[in-house]
Backbone as CSV, one residue per row, in Angstrom:
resi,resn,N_x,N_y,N_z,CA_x,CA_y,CA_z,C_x,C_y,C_z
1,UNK,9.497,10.761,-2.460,8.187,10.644,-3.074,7.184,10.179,-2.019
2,UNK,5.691,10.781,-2.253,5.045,10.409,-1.072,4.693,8.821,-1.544
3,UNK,4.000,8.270,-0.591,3.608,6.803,-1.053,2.370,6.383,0.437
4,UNK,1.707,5.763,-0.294,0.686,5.126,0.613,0.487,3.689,0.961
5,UNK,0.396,3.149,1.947,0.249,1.827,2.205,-1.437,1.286,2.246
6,UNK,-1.592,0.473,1.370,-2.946,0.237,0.873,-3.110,-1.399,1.985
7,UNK,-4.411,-1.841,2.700,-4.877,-3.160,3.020,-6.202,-3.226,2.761
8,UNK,-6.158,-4.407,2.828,-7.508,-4.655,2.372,-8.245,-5.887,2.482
9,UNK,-9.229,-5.889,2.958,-10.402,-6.676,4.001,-11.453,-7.328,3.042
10,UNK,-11.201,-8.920,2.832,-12.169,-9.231,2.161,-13.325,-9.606,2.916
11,UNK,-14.429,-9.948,2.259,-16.096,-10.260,2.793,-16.253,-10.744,3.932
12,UNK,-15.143,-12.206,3.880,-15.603,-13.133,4.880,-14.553,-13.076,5.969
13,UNK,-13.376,-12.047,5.819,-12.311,-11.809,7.017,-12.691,-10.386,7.637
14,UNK,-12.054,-10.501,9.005,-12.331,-9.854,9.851,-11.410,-8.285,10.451
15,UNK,-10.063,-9.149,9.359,-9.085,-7.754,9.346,-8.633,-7.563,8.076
16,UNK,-8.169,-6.364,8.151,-7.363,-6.037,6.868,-5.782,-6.507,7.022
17,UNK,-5.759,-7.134,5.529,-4.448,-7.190,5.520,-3.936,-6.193,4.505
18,UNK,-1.962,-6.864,4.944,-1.558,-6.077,3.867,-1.513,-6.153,2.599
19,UNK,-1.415,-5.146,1.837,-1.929,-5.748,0.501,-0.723,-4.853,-0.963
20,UNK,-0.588,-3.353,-0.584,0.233,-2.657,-1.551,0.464,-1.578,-1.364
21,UNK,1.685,-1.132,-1.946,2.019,-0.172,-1.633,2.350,1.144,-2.563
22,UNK,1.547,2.415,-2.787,1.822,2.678,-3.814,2.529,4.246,-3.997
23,UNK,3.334,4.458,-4.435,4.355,5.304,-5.072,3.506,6.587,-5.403
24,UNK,3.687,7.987,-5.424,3.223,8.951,-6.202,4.042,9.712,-6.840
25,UNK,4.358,10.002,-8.177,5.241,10.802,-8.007,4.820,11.801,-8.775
26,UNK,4.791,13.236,-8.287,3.702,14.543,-8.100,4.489,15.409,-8.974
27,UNK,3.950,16.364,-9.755,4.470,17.324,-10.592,3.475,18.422,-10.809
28,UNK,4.353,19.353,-10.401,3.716,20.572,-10.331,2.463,20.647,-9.431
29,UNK,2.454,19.785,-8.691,1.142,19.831,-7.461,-0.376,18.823,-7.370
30,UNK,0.248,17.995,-8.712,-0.617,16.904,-9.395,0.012,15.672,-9.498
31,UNK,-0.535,14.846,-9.003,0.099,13.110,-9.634,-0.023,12.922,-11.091
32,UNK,1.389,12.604,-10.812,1.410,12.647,-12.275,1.980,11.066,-13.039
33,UNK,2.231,10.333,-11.830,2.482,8.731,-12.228,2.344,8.135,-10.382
34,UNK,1.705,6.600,-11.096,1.391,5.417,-9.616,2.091,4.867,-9.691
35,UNK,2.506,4.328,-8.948,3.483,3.115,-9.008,3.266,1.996,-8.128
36,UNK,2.348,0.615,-8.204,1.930,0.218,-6.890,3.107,-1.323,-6.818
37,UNK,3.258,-1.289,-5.864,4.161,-2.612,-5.352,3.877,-3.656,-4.217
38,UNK,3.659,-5.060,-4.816,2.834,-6.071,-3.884,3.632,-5.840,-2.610
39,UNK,3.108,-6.310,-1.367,3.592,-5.759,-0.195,2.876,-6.566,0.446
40,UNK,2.879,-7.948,0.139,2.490,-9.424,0.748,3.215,-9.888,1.342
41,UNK,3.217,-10.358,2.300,4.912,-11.466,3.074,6.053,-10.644,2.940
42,UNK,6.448,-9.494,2.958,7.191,-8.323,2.974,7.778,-8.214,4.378
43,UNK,8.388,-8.963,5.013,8.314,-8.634,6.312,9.930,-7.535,6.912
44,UNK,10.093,-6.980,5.929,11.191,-6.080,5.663,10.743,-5.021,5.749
45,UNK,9.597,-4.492,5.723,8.877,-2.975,4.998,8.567,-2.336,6.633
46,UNK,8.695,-3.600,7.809,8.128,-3.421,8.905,6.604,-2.765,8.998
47,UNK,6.359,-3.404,8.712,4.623,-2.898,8.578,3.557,-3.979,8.923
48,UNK,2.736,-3.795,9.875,2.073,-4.473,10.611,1.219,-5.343,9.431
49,UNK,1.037,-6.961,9.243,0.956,-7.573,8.490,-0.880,-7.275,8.438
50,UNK,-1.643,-6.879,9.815,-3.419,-6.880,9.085,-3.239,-5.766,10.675
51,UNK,-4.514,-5.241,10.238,-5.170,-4.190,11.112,-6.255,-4.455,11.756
């Protein structure tokens, strides 16, 4: 399933962190369900913690 890694940069910070991760799972050429999963202190997922 494809899936996207979401971060995200609040007002007063200067990088993005990580924030979620979310699931697609596509039917017939359309999303057809999300699935998002916190992906905070995750340090298993190997994924650079801010950008």
């Amino acid at each position: 399933m494809p899936a996207a890694v979401l971060y995200l940069r609040a007002p007063d910070d200067t990088e993005y962190r990580l924030f979620n991760i979310a699931v697609l799972h596509i039917v017939d050429g359309k999303i057809a369900e999300l699935t998002g999963f916190d992906a905070t202190d995750k340090p298993w997922l190997s994924l650079p913690a801010t950008l």
